[in-house]
N, C-alpha and C positions, 0 to 999 in steps of 0.2 A: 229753660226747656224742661227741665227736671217735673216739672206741675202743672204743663199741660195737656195734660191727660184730664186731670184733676179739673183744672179753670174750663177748660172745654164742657165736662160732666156740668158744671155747676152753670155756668151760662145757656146749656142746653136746658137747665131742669130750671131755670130761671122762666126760660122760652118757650117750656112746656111741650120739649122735644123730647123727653127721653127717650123716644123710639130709637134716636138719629143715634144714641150712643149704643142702646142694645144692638142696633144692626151690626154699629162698627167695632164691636166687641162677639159678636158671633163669626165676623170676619176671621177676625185674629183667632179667633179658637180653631176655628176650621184649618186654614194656615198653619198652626202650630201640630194638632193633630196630623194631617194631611204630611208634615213632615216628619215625626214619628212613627207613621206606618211606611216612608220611605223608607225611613233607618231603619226598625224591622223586616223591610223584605228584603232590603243590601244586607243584613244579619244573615237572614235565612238563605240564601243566594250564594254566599260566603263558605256557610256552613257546609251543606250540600248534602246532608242530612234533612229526610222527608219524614220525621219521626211520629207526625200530626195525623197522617192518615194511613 
């Protein structure tokens, strides 16, 4: 399980899909982001200080 990530990329660019794995890596970015502005706004929310504006 550890390489496929990897064997996927590479059966895909064999396939002459690369798209298929940009999509599913802009996914995961979005998700990953999307979770870090969670946790900055439970920071901010936390704090209770409005010091930004």
């Amino acid at each position: 399980m550890r390489n496929s990530d990897t064997v996927l990329a590479v059966v895909l660019g064999l396939a002459g899909r690369e798209e298929a794995m940009t999509t599913k890596r802009l996914k995961r970015v979005r998700a990953e982001l999307a979770a870090v502005f969670n946790n900055l706004d439970a920071i901010c929310d936390a704090g209770g200080n409005d010091t930004a504006s």
